[in-house]
TIVODREN-856674 format. One record per residue (C-alpha): residue number from 1; x, y, z. Coordinates in Angstrom, 2 decimals, decimal comma. Example, Ala and Ser with C-alpha at 12.3 -4.5 7.8 and 13.67 -1.06 7.14 Angstrom:
(1 (12,30 -4,50 7,80))
(2 (13,67 -1,06 7,14))
END
This chain:
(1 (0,00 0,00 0,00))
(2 (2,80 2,16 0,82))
(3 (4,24 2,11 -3,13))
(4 (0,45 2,79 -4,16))
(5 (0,13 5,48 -1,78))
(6 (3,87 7,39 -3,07))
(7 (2,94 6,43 -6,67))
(8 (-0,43 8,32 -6,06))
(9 (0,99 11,29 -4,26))
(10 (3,25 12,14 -6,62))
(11 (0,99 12,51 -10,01))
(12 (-1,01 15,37 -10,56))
(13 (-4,58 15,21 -9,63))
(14 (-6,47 14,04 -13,18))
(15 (-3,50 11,24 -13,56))
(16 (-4,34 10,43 -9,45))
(17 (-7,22 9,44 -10,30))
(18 (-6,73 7,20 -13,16))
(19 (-3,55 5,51 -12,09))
(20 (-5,16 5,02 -8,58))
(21 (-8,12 3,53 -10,42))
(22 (-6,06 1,38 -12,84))
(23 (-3,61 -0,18 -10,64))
(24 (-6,31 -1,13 -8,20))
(25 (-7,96 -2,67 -11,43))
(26 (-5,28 -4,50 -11,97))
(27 (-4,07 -5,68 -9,00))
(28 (-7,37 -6,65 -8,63))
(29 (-7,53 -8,68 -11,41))
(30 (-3,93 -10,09 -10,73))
(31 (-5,22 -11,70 -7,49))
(32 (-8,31 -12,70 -8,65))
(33 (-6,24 -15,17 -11,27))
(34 (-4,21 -15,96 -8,79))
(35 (-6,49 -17,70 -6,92))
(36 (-7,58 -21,38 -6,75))
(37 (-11,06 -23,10 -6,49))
(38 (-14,21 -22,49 -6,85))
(39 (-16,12 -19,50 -6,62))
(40 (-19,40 -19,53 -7,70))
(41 (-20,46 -15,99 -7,67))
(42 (-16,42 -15,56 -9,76))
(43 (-17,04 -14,87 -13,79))
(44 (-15,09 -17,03 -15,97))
(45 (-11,35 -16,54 -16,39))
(46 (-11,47 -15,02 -19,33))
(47 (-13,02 -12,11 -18,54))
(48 (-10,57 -11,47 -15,91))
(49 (-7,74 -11,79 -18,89))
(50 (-10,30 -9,35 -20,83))
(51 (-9,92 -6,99 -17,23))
(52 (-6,03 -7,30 -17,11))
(53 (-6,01 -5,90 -20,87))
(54 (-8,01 -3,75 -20,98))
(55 (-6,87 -2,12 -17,22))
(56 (-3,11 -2,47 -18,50))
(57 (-3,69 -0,74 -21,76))
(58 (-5,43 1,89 -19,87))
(59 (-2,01 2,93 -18,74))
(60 (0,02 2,00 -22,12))
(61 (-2,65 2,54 -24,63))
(62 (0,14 1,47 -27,92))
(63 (-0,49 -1,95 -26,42))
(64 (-3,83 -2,38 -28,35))
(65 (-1,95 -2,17 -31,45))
(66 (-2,55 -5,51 -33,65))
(67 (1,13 -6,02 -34,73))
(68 (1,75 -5,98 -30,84))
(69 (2,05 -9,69 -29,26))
(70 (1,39 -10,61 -25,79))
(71 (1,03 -13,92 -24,13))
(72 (0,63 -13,27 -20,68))
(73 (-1,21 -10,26 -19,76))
(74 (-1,01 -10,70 -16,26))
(75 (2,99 -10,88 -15,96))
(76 (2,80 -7,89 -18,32))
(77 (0,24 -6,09 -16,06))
(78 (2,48 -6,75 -13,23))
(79 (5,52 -5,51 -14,44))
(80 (4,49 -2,40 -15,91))
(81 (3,02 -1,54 -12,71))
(82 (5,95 -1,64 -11,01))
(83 (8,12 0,25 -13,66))
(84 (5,54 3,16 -12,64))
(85 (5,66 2,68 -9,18))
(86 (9,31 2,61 -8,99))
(87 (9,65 5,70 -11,58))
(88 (12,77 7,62 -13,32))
(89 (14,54 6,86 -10,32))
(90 (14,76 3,13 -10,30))
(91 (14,76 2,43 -14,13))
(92 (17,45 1,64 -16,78))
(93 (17,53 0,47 -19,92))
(94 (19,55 -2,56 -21,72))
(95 (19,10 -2,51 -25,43))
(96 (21,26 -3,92 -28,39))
(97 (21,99 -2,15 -31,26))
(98 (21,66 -3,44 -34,62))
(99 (18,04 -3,96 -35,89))
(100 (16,48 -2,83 -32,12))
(101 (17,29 1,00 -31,96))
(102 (18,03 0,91 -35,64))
(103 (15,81 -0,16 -38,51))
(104 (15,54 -3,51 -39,99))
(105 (14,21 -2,04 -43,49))
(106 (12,40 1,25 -44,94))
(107 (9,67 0,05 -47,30))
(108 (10,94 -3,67 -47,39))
(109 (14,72 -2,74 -48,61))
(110 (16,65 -4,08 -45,91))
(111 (19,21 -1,42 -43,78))
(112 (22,08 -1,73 -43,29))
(113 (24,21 -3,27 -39,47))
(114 (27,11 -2,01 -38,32))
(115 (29,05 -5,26 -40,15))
(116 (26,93 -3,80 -43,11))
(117 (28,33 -0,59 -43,35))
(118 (31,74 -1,70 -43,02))
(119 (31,16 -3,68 -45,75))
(120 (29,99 -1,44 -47,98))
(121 (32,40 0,48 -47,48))
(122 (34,08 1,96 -51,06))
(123 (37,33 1,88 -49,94))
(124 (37,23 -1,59 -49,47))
(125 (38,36 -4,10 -51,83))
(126 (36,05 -6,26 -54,03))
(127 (37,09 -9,40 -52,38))
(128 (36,49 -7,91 -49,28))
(129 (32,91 -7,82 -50,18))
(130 (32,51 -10,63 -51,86))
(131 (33,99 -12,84 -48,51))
(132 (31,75 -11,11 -46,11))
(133 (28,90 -11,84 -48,36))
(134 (29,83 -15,80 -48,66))
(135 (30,05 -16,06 -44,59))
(136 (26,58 -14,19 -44,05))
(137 (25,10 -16,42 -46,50))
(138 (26,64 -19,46 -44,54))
(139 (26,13 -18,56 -40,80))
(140 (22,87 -15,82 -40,75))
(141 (20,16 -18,70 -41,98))
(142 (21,99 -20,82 -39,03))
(143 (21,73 -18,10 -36,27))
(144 (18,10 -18,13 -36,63))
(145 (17,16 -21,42 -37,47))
(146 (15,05 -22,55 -34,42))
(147 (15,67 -26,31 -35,10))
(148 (19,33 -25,75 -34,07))
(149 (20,18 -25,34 -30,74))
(150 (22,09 -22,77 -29,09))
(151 (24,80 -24,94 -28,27))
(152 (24,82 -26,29 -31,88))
(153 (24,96 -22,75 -32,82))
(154 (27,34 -21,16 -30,31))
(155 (31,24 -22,66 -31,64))
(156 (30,00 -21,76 -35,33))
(157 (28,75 -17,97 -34,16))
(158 (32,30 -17,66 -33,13))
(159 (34,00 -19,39 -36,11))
(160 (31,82 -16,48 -38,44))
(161 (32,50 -13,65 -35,91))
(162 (36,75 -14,72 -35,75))
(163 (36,43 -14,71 -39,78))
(164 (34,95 -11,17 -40,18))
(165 (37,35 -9,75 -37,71))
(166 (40,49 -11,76 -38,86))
(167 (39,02 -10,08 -42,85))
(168 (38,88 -6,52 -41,06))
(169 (42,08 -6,66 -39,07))
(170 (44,19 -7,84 -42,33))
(171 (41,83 -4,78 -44,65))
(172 (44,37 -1,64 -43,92))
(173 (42,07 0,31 -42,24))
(174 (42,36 3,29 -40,48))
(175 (41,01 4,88 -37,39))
(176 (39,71 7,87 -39,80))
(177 (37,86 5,55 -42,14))
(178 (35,22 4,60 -39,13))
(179 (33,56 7,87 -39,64))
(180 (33,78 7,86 -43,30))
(181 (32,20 4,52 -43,42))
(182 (29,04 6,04 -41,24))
(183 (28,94 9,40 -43,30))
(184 (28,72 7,38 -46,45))
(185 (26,50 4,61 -45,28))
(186 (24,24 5,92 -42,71))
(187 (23,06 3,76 -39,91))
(188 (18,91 4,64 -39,62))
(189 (17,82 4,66 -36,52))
(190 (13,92 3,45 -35,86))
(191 (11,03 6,22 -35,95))
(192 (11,41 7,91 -32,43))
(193 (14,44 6,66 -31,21))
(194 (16,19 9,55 -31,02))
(195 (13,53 11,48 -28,94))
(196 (13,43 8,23 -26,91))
(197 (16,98 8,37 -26,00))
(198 (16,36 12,38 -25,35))
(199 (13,75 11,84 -23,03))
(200 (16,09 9,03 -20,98))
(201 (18,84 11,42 -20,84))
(202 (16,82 14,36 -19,40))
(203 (15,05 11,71 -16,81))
(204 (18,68 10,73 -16,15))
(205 (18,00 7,70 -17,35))
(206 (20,99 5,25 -17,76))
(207 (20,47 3,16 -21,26))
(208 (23,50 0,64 -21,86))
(209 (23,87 -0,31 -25,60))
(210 (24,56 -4,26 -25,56))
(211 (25,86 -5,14 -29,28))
(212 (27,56 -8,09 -31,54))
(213 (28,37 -5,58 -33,43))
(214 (31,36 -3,16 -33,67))
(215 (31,61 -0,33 -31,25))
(216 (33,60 1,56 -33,39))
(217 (30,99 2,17 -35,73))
(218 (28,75 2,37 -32,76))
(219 (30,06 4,84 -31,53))
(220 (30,44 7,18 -34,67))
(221 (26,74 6,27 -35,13))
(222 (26,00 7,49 -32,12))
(223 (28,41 10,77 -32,37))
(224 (26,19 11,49 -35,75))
(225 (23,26 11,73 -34,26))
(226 (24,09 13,70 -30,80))
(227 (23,20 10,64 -28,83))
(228 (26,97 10,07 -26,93))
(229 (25,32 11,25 -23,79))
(230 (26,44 10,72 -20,51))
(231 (23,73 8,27 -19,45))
(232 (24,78 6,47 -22,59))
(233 (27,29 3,19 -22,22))
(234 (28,44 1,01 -25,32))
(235 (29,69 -2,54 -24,45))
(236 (30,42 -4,34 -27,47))
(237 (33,79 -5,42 -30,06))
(238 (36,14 -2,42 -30,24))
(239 (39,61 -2,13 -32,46))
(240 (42,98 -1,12 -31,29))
(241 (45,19 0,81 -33,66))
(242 (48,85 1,84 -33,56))
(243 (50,38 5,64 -33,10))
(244 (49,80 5,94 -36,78))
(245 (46,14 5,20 -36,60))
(246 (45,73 1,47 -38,55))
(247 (43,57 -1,05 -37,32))
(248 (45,83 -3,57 -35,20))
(249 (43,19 -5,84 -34,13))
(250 (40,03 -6,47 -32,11))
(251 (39,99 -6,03 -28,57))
(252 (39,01 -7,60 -25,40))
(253 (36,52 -10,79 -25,11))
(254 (34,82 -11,50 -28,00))
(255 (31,06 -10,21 -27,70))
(256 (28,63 -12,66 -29,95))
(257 (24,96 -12,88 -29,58))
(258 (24,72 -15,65 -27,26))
(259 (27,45 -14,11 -24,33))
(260 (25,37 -10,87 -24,22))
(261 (25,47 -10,96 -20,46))
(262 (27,85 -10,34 -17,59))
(263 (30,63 -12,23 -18,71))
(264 (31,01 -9,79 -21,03))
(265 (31,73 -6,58 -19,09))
(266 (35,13 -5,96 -18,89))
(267 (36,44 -7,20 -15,15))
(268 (37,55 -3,45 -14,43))
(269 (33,53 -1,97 -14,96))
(270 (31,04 -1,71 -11,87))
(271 (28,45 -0,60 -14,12))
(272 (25,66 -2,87 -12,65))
(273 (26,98 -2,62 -8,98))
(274 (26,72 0,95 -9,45))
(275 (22,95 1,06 -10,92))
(276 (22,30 -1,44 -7,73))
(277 (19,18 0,97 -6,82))
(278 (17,83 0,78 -10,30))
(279 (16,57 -2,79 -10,07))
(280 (13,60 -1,95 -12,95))
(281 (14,58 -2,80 -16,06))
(282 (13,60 -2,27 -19,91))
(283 (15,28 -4,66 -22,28))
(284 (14,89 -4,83 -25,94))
(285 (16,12 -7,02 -28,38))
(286 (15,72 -8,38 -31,64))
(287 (17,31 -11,96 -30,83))
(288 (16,56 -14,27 -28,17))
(289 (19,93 -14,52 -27,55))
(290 (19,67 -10,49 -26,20))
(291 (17,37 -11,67 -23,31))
(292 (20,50 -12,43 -21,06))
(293 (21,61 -9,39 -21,50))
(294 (20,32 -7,88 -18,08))
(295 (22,45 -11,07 -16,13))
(296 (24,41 -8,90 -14,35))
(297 (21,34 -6,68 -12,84))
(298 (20,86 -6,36 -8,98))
(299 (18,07 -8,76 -7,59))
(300 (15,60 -8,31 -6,52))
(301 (14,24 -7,12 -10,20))
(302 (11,64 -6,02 -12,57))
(303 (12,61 -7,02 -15,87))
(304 (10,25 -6,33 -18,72))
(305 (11,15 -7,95 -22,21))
(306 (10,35 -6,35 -25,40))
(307 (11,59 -8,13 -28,85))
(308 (11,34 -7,29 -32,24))
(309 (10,68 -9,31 -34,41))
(310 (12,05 -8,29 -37,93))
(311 (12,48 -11,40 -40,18))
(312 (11,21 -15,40 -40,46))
(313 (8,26 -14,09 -38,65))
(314 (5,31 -17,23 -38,78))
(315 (8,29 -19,36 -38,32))
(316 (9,41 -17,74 -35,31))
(317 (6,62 -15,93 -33,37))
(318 (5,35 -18,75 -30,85))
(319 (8,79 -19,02 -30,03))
(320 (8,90 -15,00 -29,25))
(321 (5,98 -14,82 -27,53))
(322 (7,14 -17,64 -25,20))
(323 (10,36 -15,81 -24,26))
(324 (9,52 -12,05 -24,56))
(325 (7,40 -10,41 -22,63))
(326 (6,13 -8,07 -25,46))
(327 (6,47 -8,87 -29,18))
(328 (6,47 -6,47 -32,27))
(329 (6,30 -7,82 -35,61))
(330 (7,90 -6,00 -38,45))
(331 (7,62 -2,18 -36,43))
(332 (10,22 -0,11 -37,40))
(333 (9,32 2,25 -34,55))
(334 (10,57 3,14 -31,07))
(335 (6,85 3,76 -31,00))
(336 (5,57 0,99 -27,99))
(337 (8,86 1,49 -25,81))
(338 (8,38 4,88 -25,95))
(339 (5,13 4,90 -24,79))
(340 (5,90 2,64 -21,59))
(341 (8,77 5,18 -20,93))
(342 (6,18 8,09 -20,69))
(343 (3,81 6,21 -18,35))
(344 (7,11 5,71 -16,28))
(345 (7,79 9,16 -16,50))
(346 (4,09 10,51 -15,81))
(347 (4,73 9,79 -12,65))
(348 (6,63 12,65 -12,25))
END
């Protein structure tokens, strides 16, 4: 009653009203499917679930949307409640990179991840291409191929990762190039992100960017758009290069999409000791390999799970909807995330 009674305090009076209203709704509800037995005078359980869905949309309206994917509106209710309860104050953010802030395609051309734009770029050599090409064709159909396990899939994730690098390491790049590559390939970022990341910065909101990918680019993506921010961290596969500025080689453990997690944060960070007191969590991904990406969080927790999913969708959406707690199908949008961020932040 006590986290009610601050979260009601501490809205203005219209919002009081509602969010005093809904959470009662649906804590309500909650109980009411949490119980056992038989109660006569009870209406059947799917009205409840009706009750859950419609109380928790009440507060995240975006959730009605029919390319939005839910299987268990109770967890769901229960963990957005407790983002808003806990407010600004105890949230951060975990997201990966490529195809989760940034877009997957723009009117069904596919864009471009940060291995993509590297690749592309012109300074590059023709068989540069043409090898990069050959190993996405091999390893991308096995990486999400749901018949193959992750264990299967984990020694041959590194053999394609240790290829690409070994091809970038022995391309003469320089230091310099990074941000040519971005200017002349830009990565897109999804509808709204950028006012998304905005609004987490002036919340002092900390968002840590999780990626396979390669920070370099990352980080000139980021620098492009005005988005290296102080509440901003980047942990993912960075280059070393020698006082003249060429690429030596990749540095550090290799990061692949199945060791997001905190084995991965170098020994020296504290990053999730130090966000101890922010123990409510946001954490999207476009692979189910990004949902370990918050092992490293302070317990106890309030992790809600939000995936996109961009490609193979029939094939791969029970298996989505099992794992995440939220799905979107083909949304190229910051659009649902953004919305549970502003309930957070109505609090306020």
């Amino acid at each position: 009653m006590s986290l009610l009674r601050n979260l009601i305090t501490n809205t203005s009076f219209l919002r009081r009203v509602v969010v005093e209203r809904t959470v009662k709704a649906i804590r309500y509800s909650l109980s009411s499917l949490g119980t056992r037995g038989l109660q006569i005078c009870r209406p059947p359980l799917h009205l409840h679930i009706v009750k859950i869905m419609d109380d928790v949309i009440r507060l995240v309206p975006n959730l009605r949307l029919s390319h939005v994917h839910i299987k268990d509106w109770k967890i769901v209710g229960e963990k957005v409640t407790q983002l808003i309860v806990g407010g600004h104050e105890k949230l951060q953010v975990i997201a990966d990179f490529d195809f989760t802030l940034t877009k997957f395609h723009t009117n069904g051309i596919r864009k471009l991840s940060c291995h993509g734009v590297v690749e592309s770029y012109s300074k590059l050599p023709q068989h540069f291409k043409v090898k990069s090409r050959e190993m996405f064709n091999k390893y991308y159909p096995i990486e999400i191929d749901q018949n193959i396990s992750v264990e299967e899939k984990i020694p041959l994730m590194i053999e394609w990762y240790d290829g690409a690098h070994e091809l970038l390491e022995n391309s003469n790049l320089f230091k310099c190039d990074f941000a040519l590559m971005v200017k002349e390939n830009p990565i897109e970022f999804r509808d709204g992100t950028l006012q998304f990341m905005k609004d987490l910065n002036e919340a002092s909101i900390p968002i840590l960017v999780f990626s396979a990918g390669v920070g370099d680019v990352i980080d000139e993506a980021l620098l492009s758009n005005n988005l290296t921010q102080d509440n901003v961290k980047v942990i993912s596969n960075y280059m070393t290069f020698d006082a003249e500025g060429k690429l030596v080689k990749f540095t550090g453990k290799l990061i692949h999409m199945y060791n997001k997690n905190e084995s991965s944060v170098p020994h020296s960070s504290t990053y999730f000791q130090d966000l101890s007191h922010r123990h409510n969590v946001i954490l999207m991904g476009d692979s189910l390999g990004d949902l370990q990406m918050s092992k490293g969080v302070e317990p106890p927790s309030t992790i809600l799970t939000i995936g996109f999913l961009n490609d193979k969708i029939e094939e791969r959406l029970a298996k989505y909807k099992e794992e995440f707690d939220i799905v979107l199908v083909d949304d190229q949008t910051m659009n649902i995330p953004d919305s549970i961020l502003k309930s957070v932040l109505a609090k306020n």
